[in-house]
N, C-alpha and C positions, 0 to 999 in steps of 0.2 A: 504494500500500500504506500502510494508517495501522495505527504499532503504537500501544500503550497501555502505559507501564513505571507502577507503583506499588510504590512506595518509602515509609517510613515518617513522615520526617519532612518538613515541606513546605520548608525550607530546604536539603536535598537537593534534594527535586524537583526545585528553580530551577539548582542547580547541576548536576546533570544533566541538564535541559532546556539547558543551554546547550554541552555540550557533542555532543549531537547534534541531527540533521536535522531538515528540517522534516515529516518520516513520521514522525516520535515525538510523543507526548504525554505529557507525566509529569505526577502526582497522586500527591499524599500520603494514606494510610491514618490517618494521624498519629494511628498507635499502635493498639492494639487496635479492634475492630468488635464482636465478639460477646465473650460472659463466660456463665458459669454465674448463674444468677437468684440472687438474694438472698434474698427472699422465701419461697422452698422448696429443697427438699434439693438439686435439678437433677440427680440421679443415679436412676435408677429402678432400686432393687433386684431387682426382682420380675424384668426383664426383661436381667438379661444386665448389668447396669448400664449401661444404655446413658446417654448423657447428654447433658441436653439444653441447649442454646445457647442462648439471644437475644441480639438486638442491644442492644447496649447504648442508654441514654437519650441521646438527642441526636446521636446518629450516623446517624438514620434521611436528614437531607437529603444526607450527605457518602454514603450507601451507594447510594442513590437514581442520584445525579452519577456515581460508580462503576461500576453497573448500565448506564448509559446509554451510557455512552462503551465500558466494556468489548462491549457490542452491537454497537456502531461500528465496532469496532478489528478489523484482519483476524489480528493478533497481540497477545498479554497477556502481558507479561513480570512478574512479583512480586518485586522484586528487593527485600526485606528483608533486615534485619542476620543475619549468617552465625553466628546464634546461637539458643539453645531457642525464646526471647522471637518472633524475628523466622520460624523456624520457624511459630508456632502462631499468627503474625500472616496468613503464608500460606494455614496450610492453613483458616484461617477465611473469609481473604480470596476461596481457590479456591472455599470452598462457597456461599460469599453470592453469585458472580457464575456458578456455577456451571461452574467449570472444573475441568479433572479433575486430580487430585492430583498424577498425574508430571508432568505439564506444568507444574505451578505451581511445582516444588521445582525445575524443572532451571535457574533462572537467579539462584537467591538467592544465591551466593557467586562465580558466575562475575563480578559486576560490582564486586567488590572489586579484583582484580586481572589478571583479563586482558586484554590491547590486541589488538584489539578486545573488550570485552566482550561478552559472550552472542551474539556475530557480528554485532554492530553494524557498521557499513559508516558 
C-alpha cells in the first residue's frame, strides 16, 4: 500500500516523512496552487458567479510531480494547516489532483493532534 500525505510546507514534509513508514510519501504544496487570475475579473457574473481558478505561475512543475505520484498512491491524505488558508489550500489541492472534497477535508486537522494520526499505523 503507498499513501501520499501533502502538507504545506516542505520542512514539515521532512518532518513528517520521518516520523512515518516506508508506505508514506510526503510533498509539500508549499503554499497555494491555484488563485483567481489577475488579468481579468475571475468571477463571471452573468453565470451564477461562478469563479474561475488557474494555477498559478511557476507551480505548473511542482502540480505536474503532485498529479503523478497522487496517480500512484492507493491513498491521499491533505493534511494542511487547521485553518481558512490551509482549508482553501485543500480544496484547491483536491481539485487539481482530482479528488473528491470529503475525502480531502477528513484529515486536515486530525494530524495536529491525534496518536495515531488520520490512522497512521
Amino acid at each position: 500500500m503507498r499513501n501520499l500525505v501533502i502538507v504545506e510546507s516542505p520542512s514539515k514534509a521532512t518532518t513528517i516523512n520521518s516520523y512515518l513508514g516506508k508506505d508514506y510519501k510526503v510533498l509539500a504544496s508549499v503554499g497555494h496552487v491555484r488563485d483567481l487570475p489577475k488579468s481579468t475579473l475571475g468571477v463571471d457574473i452573468e453565470h451564477d458567479f461562478k469563479l474561475k481558478y488557474i494555477n498559478i505561475k511557476g507551480k505548473s512543475e511542482l502540480i505536474n510531480q503532485l498529479k503523478k505520484e497522487a496517480k500512484a498512491a492507493d491513498m491521499i491524505y491533505l493534511a494542511t494547516d487547521p485553518d481558512r488558508e490551509g482549508e482553501a489550500i485543500s480544496w484547491h489541492l483536491a481539485s487539481v489532483l482530482g479528488v473528491e472534497e470529503e475525502a480531502a477535508a477528513a484529515c486536515e486537522q486530525e494530524l495536529q493532534g491525534q496518536d495515531p494520526p488520520c490512522g497512521f499505523q
